[in-house]
PDB file of N, H, CA, C and O in Angstrom:
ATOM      1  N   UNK A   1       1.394  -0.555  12.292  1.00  0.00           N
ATOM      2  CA  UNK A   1       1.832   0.747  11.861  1.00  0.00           C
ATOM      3  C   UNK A   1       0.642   1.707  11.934  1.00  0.00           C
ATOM      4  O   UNK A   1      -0.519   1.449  11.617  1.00  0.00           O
ATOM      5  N   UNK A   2       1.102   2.786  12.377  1.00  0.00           N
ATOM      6  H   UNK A   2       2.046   2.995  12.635  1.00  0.00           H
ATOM      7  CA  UNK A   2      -0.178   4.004  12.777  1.00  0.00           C
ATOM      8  C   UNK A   2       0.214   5.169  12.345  1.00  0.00           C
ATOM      9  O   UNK A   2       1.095   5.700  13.022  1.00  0.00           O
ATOM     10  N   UNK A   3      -0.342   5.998  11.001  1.00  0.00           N
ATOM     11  H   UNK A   3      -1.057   5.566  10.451  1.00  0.00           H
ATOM     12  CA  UNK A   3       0.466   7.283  10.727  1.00  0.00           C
ATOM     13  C   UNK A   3      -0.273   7.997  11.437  1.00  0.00           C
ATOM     14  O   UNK A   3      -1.495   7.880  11.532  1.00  0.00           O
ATOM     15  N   UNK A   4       0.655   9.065  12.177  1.00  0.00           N
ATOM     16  H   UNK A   4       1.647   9.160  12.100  1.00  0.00           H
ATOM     17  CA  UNK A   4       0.725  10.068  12.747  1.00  0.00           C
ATOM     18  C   UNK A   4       0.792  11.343  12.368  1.00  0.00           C
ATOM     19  O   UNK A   4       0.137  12.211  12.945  1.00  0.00           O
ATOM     20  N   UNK A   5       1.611  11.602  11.330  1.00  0.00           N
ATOM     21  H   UNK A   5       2.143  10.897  10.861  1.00  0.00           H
ATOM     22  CA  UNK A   5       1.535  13.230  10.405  1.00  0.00           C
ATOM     23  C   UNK A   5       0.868  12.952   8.795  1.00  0.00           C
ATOM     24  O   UNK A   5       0.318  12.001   8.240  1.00  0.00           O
ATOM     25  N   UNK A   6       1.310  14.545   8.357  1.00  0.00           N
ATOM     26  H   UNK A   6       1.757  15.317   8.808  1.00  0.00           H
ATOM     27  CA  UNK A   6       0.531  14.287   7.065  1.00  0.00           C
ATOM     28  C   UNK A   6       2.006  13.908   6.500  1.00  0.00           C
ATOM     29  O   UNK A   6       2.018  13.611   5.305  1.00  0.00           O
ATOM     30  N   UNK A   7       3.507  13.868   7.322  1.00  0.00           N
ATOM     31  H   UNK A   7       3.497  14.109   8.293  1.00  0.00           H
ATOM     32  CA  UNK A   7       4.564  13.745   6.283  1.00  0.00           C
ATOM     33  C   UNK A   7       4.580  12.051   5.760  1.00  0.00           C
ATOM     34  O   UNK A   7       5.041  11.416   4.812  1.00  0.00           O
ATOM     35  N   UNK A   8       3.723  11.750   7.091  1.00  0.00           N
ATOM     36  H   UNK A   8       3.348  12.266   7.862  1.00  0.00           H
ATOM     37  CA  UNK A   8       4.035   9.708   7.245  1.00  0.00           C
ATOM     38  C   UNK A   8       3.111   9.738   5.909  1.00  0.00           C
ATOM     39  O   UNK A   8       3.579   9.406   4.819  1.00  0.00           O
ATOM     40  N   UNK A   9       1.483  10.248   6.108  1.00  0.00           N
ATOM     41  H   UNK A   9       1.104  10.517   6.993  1.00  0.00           H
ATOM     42  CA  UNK A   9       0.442   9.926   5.160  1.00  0.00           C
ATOM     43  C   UNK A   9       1.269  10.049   3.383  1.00  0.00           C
ATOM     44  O   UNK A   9       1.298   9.164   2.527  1.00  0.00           O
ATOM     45  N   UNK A  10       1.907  11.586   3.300  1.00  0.00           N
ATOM     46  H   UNK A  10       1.884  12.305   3.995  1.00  0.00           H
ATOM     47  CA  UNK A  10       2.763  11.325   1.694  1.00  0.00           C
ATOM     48  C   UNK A  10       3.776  10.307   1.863  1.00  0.00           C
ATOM     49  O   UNK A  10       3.816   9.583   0.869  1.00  0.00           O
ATOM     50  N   UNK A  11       4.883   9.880   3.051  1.00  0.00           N
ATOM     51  H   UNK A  11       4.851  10.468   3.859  1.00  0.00           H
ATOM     52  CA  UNK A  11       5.440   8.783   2.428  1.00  0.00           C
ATOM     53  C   UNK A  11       4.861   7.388   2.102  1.00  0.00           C
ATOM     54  O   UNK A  11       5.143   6.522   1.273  1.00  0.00           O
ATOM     55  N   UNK A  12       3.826   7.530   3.204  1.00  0.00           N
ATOM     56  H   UNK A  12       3.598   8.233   3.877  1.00  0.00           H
ATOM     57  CA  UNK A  12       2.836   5.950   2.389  1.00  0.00           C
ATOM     58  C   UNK A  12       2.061   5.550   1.516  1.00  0.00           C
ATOM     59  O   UNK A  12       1.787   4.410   1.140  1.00  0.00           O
ATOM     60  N   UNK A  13       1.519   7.087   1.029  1.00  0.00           N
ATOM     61  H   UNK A  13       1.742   8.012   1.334  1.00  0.00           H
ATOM     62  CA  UNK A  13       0.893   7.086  -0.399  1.00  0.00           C
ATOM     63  C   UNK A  13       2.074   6.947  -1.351  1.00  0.00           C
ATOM     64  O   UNK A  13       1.755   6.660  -2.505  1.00  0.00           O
ATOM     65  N   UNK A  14       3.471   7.104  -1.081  1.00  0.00           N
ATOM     66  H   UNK A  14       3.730   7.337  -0.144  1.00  0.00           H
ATOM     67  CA  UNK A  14       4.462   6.737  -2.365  1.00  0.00           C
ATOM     68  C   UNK A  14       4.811   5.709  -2.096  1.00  0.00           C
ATOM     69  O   UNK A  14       5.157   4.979  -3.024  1.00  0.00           O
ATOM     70  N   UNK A  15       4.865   5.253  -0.840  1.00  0.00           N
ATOM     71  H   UNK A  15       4.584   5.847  -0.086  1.00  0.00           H
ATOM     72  CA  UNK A  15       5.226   4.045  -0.945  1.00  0.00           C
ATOM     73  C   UNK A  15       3.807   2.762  -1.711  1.00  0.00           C
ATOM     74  O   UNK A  15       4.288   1.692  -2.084  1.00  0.00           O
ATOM     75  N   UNK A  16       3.151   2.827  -1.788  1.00  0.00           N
ATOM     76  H   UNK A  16       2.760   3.696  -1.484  1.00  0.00           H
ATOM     77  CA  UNK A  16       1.945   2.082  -1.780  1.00  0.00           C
ATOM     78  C   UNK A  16       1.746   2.331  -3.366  1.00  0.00           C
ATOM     79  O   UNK A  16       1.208   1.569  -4.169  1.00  0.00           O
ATOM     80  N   UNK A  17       2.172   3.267  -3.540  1.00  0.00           N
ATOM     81  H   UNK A  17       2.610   3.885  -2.888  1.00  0.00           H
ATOM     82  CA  UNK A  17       1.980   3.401  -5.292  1.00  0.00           C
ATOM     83  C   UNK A  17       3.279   2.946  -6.065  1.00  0.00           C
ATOM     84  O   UNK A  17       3.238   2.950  -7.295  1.00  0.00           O
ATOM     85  N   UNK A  18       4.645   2.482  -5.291  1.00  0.00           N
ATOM     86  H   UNK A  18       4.679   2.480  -4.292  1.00  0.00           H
ATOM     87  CA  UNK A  18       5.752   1.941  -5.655  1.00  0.00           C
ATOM     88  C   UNK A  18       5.319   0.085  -5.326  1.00  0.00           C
ATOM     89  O   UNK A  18       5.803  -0.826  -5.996  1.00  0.00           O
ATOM     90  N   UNK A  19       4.511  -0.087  -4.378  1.00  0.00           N
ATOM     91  H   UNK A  19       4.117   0.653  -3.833  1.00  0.00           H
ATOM     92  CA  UNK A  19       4.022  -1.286  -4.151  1.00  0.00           C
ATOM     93  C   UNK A  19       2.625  -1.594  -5.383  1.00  0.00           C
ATOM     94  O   UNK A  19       2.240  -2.707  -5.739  1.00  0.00           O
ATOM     95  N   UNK A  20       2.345  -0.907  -5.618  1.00  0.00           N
ATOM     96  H   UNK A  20       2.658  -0.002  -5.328  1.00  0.00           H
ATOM     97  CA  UNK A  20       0.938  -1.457  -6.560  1.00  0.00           C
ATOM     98  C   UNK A  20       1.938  -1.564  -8.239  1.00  0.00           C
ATOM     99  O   UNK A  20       1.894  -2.462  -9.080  1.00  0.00           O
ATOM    100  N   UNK A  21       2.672  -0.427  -8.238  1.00  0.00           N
ATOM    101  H   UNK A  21       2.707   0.302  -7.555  1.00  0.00           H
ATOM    102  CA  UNK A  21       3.600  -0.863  -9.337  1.00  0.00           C
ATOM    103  C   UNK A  21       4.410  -1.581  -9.901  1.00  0.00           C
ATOM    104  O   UNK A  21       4.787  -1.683 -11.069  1.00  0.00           O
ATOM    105  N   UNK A  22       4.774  -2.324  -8.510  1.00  0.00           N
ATOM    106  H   UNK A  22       4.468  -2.242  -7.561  1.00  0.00           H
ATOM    107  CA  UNK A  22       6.025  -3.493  -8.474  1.00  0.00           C
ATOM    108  C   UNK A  22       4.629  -4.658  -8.874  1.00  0.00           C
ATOM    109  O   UNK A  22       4.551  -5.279  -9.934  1.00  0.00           O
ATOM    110  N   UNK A  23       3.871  -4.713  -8.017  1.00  0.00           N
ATOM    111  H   UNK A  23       3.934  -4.209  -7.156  1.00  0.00           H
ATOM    112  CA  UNK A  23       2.529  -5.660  -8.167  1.00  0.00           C
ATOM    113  C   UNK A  23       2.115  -6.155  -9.743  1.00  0.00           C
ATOM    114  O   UNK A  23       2.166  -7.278 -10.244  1.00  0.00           O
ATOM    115  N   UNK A  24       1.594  -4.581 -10.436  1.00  0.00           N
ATOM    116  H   UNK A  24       1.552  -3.669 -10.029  1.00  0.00           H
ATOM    117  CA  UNK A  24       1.394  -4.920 -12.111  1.00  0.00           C
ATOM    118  C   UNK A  24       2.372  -5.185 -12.545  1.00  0.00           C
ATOM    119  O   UNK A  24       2.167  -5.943 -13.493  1.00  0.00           O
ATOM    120  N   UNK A  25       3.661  -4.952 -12.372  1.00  0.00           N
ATOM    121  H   UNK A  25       3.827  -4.336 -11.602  1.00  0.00           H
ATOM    122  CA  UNK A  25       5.044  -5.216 -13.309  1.00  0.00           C
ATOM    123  C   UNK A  25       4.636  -7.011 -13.021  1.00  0.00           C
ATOM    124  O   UNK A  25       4.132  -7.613 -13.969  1.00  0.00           O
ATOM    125  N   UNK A  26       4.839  -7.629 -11.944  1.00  0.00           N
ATOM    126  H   UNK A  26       5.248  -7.140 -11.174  1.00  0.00           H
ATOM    127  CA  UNK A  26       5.014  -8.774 -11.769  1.00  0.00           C
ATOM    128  C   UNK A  26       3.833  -9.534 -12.104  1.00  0.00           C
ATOM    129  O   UNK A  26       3.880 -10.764 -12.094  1.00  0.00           O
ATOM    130  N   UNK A  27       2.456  -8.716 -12.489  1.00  0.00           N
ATOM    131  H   UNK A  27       2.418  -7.717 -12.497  1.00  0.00           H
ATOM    132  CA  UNK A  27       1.453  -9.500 -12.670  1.00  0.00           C
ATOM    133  C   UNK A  27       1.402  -9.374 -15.133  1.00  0.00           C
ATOM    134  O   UNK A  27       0.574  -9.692 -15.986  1.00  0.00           O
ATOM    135  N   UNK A  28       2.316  -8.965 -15.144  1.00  0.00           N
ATOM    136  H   UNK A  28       2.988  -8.706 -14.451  1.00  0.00           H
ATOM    137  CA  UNK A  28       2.605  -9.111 -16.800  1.00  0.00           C
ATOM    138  C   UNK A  28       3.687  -9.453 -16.898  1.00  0.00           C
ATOM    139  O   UNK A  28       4.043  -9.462 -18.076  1.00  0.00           O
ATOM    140  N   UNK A  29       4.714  -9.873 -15.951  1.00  0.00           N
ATOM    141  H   UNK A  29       4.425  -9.866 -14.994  1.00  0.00           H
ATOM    142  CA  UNK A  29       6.235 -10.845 -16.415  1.00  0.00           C
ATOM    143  C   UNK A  29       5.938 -12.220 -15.953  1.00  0.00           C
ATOM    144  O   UNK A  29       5.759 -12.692 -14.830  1.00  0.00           O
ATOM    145  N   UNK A  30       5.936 -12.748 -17.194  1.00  0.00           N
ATOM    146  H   UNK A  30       6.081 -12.365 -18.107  1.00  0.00           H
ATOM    147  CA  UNK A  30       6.074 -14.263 -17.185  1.00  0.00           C
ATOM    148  C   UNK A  30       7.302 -15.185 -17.387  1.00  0.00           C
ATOM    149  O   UNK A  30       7.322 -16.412 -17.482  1.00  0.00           O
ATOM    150  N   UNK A  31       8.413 -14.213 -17.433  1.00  0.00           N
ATOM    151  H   UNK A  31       8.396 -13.216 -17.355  1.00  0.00           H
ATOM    152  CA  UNK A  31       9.614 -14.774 -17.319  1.00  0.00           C
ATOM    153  C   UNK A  31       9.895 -15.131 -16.294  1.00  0.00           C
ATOM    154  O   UNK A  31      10.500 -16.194 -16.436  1.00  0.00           O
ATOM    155  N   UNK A  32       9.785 -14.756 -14.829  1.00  0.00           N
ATOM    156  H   UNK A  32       9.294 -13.892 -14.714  1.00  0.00           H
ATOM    157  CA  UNK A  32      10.471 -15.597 -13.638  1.00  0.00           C
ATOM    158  C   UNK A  32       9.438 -16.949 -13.143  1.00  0.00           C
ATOM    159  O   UNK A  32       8.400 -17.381 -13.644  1.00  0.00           O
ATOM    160  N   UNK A  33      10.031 -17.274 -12.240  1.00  0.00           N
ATOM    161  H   UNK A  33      10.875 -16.923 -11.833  1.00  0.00           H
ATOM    162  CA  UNK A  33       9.248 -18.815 -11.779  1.00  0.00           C
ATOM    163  C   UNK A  33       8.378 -18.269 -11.654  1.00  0.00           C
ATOM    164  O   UNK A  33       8.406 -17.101 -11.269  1.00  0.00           O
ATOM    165  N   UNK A  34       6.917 -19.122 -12.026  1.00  0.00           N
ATOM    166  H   UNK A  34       6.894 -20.072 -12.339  1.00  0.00           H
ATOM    167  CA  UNK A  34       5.982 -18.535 -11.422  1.00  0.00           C
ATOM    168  C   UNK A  34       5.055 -19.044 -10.275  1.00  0.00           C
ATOM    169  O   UNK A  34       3.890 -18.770  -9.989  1.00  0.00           O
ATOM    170  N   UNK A  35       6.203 -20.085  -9.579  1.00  0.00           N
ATOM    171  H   UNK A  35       7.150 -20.308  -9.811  1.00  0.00           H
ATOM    172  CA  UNK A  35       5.483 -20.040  -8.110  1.00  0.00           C
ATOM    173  C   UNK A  35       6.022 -18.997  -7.234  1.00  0.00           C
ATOM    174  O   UNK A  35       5.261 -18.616  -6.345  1.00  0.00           O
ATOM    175  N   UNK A  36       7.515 -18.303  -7.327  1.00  0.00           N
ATOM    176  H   UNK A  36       8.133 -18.613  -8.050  1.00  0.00           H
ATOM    177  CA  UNK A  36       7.774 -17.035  -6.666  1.00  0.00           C
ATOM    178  C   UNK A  36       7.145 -16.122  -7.154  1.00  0.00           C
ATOM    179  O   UNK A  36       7.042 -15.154  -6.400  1.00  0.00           O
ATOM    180  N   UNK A  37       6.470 -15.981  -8.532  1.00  0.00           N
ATOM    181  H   UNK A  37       6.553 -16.767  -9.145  1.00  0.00           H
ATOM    182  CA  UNK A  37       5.924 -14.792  -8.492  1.00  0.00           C
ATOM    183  C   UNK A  37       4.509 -14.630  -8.090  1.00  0.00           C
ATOM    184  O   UNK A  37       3.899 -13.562  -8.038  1.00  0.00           O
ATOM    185  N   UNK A  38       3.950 -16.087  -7.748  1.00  0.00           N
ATOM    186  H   UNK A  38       4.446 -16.955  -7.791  1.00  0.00           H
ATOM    187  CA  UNK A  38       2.883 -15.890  -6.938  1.00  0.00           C
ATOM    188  C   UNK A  38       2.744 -15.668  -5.639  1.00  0.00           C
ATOM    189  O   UNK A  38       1.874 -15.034  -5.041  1.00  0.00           O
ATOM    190  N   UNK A  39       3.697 -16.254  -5.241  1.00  0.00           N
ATOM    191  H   UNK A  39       4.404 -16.769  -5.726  1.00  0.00           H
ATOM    192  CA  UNK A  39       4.160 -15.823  -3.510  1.00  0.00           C
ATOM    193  C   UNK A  39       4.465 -13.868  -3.762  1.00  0.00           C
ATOM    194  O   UNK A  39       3.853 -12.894  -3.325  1.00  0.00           O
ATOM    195  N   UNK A  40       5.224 -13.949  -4.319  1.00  0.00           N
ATOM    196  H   UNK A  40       5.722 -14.740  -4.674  1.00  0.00           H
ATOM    197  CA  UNK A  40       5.717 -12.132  -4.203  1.00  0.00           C
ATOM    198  C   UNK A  40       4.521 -11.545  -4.397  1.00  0.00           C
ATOM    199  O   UNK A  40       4.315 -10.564  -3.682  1.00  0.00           O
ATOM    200  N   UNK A  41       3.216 -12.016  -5.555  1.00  0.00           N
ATOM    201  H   UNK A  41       3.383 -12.813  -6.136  1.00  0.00           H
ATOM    202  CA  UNK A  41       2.369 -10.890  -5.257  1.00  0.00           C
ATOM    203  C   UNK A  41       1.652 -11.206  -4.228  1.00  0.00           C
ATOM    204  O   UNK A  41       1.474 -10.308  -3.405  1.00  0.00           O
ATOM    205  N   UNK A  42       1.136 -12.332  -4.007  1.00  0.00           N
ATOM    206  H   UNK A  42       1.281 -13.062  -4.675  1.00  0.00           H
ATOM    207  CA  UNK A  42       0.549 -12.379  -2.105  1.00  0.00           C
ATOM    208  C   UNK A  42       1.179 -11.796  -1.445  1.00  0.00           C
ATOM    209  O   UNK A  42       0.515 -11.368  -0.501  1.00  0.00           O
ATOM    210  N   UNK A  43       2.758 -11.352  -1.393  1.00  0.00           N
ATOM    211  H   UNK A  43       3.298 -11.699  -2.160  1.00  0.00           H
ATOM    212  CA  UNK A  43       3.044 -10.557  -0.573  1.00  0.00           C
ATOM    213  C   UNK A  43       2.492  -9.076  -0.798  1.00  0.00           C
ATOM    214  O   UNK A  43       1.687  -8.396  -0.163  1.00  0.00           O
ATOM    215  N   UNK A  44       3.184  -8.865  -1.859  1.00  0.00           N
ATOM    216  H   UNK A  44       3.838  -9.418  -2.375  1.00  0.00           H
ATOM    217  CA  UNK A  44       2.840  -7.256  -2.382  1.00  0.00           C
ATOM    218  C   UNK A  44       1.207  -7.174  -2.067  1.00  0.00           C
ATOM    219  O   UNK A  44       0.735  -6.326  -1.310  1.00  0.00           O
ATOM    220  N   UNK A  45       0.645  -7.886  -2.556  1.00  0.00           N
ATOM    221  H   UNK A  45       1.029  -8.575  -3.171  1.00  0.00           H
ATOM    222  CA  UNK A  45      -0.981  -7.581  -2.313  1.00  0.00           C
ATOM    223  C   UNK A  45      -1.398  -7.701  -0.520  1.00  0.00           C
ATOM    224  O   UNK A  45      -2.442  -7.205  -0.097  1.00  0.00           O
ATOM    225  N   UNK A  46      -0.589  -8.295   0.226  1.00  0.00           N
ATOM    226  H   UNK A  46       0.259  -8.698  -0.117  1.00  0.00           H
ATOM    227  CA  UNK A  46      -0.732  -7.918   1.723  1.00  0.00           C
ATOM    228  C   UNK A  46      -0.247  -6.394   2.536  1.00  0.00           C
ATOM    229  O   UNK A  46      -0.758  -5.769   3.466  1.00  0.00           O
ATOM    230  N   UNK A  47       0.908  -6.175   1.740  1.00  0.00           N
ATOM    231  H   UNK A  47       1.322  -6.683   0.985  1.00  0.00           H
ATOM    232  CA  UNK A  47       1.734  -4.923   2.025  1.00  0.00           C
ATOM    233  C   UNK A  47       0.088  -3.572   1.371  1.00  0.00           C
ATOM    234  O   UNK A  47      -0.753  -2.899   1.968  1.00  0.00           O
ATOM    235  N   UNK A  48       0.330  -3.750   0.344  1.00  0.00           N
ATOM    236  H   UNK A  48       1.013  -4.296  -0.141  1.00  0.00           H
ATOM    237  CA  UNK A  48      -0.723  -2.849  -0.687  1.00  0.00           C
ATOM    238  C   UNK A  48      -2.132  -2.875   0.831  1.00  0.00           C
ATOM    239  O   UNK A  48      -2.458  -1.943   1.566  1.00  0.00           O
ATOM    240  N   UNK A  49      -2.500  -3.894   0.811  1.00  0.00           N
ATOM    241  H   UNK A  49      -2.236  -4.651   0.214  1.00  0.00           H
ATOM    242  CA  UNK A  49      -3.718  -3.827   1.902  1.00  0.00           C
ATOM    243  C   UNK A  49      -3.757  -3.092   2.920  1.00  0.00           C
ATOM    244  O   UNK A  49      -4.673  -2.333   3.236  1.00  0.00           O
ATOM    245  N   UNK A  50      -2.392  -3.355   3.687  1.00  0.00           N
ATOM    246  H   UNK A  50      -1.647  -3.971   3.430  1.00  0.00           H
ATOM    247  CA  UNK A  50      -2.399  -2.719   4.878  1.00  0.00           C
ATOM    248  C   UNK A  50      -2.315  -1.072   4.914  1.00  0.00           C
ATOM    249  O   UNK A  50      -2.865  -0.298   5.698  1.00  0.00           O
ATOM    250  N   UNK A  51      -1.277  -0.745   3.589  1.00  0.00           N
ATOM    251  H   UNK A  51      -0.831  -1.374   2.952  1.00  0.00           H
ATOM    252  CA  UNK A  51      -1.143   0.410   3.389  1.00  0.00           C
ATOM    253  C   UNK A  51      -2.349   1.251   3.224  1.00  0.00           C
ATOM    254  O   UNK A  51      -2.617   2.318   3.777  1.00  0.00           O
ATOM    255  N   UNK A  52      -3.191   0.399   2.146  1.00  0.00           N
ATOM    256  H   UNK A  52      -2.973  -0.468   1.698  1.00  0.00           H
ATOM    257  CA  UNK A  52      -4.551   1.534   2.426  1.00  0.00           C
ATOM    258  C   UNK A  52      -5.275   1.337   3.314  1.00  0.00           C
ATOM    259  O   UNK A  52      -6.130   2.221   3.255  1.00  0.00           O
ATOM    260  N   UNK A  53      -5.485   0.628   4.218  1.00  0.00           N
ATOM    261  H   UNK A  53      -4.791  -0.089   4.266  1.00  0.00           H
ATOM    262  CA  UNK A  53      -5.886   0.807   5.343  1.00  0.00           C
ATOM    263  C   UNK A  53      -5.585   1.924   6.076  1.00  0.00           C
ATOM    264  O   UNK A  53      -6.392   2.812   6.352  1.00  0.00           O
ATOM    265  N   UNK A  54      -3.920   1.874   6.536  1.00  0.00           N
ATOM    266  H   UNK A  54      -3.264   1.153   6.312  1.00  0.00           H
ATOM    267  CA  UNK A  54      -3.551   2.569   7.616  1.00  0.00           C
ATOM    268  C   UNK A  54      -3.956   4.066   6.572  1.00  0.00           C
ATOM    269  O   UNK A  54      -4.511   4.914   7.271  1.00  0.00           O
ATOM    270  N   UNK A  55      -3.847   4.345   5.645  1.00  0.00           N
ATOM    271  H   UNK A  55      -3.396   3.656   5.078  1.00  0.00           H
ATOM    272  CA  UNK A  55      -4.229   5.321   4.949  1.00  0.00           C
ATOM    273  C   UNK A  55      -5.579   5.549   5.061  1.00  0.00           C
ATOM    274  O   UNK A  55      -5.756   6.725   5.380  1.00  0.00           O
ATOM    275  N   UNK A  56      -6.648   4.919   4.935  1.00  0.00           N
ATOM    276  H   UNK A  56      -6.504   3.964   4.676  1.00  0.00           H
ATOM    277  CA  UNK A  56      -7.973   5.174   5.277  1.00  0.00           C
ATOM    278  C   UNK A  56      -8.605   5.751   6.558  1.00  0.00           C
ATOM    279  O   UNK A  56      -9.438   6.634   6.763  1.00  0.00           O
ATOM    280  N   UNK A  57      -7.677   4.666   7.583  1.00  0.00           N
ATOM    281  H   UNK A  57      -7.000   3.949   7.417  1.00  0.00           H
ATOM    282  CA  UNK A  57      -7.728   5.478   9.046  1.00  0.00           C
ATOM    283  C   UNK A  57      -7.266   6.623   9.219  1.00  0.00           C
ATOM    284  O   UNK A  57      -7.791   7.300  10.104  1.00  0.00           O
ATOM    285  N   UNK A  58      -6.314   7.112   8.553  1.00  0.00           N
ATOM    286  H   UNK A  58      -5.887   6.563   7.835  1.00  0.00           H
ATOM    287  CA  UNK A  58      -5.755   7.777   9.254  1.00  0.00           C
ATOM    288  C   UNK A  58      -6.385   9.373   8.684  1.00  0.00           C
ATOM    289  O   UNK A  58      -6.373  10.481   9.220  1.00  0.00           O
ATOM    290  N   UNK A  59      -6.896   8.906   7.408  1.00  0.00           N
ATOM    291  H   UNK A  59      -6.906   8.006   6.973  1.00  0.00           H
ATOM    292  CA  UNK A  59      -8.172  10.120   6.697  1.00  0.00           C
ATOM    293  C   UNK A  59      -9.348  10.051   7.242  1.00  0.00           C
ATOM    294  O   UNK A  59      -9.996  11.044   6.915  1.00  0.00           O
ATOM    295  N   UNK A  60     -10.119   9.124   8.136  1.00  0.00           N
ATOM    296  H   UNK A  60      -9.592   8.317   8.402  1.00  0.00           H
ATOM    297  CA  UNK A  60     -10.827   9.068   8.708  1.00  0.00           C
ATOM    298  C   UNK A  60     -10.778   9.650  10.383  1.00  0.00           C
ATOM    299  O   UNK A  60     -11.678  10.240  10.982  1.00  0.00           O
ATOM    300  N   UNK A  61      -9.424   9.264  10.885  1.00  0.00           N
ATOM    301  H   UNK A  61      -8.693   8.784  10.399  1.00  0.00           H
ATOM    302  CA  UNK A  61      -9.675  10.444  11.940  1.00  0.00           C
ATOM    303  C   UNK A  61      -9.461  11.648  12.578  1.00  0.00           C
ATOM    304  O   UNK A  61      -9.656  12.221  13.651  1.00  0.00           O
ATOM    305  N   UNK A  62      -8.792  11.859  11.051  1.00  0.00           N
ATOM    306  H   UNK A  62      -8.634  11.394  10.180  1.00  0.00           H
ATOM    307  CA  UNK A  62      -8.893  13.063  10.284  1.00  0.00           C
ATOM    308  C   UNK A  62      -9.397  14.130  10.302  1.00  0.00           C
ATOM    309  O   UNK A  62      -9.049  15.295  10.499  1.00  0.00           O
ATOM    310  N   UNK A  63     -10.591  13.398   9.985  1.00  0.00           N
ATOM    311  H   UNK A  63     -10.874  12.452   9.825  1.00  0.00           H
ATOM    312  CA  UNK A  63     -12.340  13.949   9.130  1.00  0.00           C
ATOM    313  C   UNK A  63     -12.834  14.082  10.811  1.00  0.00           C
ATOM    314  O   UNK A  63     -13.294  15.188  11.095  1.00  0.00           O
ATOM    315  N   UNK A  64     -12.797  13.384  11.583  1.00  0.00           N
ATOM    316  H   UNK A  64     -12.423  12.486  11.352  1.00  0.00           H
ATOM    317  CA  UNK A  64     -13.850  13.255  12.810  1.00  0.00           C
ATOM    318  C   UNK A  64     -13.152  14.460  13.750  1.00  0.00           C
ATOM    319  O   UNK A  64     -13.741  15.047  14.658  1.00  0.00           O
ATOM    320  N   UNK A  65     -11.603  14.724  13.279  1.00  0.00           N
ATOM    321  H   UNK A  65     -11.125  14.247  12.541  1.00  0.00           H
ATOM    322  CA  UNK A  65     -10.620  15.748  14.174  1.00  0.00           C
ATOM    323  C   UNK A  65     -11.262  17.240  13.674  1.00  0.00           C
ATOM    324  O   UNK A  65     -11.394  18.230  14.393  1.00  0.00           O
ATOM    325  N   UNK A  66     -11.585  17.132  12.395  1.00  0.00           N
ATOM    326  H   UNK A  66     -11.478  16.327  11.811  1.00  0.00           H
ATOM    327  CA  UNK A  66     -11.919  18.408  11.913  1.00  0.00           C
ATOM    328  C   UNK A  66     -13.005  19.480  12.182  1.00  0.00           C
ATOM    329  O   UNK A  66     -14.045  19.185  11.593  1.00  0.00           O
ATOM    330  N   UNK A  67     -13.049  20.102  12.564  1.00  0.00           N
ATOM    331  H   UNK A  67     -12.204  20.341  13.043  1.00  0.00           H
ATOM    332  CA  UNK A  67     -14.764  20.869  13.692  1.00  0.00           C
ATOM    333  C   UNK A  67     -15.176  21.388  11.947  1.00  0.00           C
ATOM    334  O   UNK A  67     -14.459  22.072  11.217  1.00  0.00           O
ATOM    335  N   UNK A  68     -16.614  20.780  11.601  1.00  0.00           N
ATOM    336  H   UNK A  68     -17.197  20.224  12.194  1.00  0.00           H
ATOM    337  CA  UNK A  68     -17.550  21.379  10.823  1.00  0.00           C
ATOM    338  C   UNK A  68     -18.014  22.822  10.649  1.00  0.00           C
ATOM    339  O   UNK A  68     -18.909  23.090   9.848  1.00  0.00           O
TER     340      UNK A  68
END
C-alpha cells in the first residue's frame, strides 16, 4: 500500500488510531481466549506497523517534494 493524497494520509491516520484502539481494548480484556487474543494483537500490531510506516513515507516524500 502507497498513499498517494493527503485524503488517503487522513483515512490512514483514522484508520491506525481505530487499530491502536482495538489493540489497547484487547490488551486489558482478559475475558476472551487468550491464545486468540494473542494472535489478534500480532495481528493488530502488524497492521498498526505498516500503517505508520506507509504514513512516515509518505510525510517524508513529502518534505523532500517541498522547495525550501
Amino acid at each position: 500500500m502507497t498513499l498517494r493524497s493527503e485524503s488517503e494520509l487522513v483515512n490512514t491516520r483514522e484508520k491506525l488510531r481505530e487499530l491502536q484502539d482495538r489493540f489497547d481494548g484487547l490488551s486489558r480484556d482478559t475475558a476472551e481466549d487468550q491464545r486468540v487474543r494473542r494472535l489478534t494483537m500480532i495481528s493488530l500490531k502488524r497492521l498498526i506497523n505498516q500503517l505508520t510506516e506507509e504514513i512516515v513515507r509518505y510525510e517524508a516524500g513529502r518534505r523532500t517534494r517541498t522547495p525550501v
